[in-house]
C-alpha positions in Angstrom: -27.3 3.6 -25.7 -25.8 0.0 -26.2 -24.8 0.8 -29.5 -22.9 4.0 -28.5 -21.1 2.5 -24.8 -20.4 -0.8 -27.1 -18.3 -2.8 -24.9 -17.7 0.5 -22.5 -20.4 -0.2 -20.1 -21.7 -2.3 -17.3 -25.4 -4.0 -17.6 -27.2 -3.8 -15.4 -31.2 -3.5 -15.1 -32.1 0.4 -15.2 -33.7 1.2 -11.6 -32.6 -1.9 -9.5 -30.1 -0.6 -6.7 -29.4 -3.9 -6.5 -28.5 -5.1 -9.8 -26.5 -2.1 -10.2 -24.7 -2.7 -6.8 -24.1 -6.3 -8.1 -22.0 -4.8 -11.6 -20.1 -2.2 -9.5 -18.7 -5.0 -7.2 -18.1 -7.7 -9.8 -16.1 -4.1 -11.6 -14.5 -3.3 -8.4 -13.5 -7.2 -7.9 -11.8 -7.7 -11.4 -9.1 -5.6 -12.8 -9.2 -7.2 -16.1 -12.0 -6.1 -16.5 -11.8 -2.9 -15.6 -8.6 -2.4 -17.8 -10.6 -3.8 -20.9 -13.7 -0.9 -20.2 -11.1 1.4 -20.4 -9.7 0.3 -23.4 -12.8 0.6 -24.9 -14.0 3.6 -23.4 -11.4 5.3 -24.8 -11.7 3.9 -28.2 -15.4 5.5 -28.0 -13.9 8.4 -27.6 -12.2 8.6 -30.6 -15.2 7.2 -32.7 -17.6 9.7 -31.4 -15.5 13.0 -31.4 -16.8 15.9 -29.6 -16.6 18.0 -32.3 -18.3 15.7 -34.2 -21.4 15.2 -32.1 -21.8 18.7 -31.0 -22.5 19.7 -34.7 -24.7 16.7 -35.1 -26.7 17.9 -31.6 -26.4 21.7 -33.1 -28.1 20.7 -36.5 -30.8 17.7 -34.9 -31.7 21.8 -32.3 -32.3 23.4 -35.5 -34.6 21.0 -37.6 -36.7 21.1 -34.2 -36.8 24.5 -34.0 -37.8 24.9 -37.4 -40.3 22.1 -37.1 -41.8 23.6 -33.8 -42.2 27.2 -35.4 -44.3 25.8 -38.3 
């Protein structure tokens, strides 16, 4: 997931209320920061094009489903 959010996301340790409370108010606290996630949030975007990744998820559903019916 790290490589795909790059600099788009907020760490945070996954199921600690309280680490995650402690990113959203250092977010809510600093609007530079919250202007450069956005940035790069939306320069994500354009790398990983939805048009893009719903072939890649279409053709990753059908080597499975081949797999699975062998």
């Amino acid at each position: 997931m790290a490589e795909t959010l790059g600099q788009a996301g907020i760490p945070f340790t996954a199921g600690d209320p309280a680490s995650l409370a402690s990113a959203l108010d250092q977010l809510a606290r600093d609007v530079h920061w919250r202007k450069a996630l956005i940035r790069a949030g939306l320069d994500n975007s354009r790398r990983y094009d939805i048009t893009h990744t719903a072939r890649q998820v279409a053709d990753l559903t059908t080597k499975v489903a081949s797999a699975a019916s062998v």
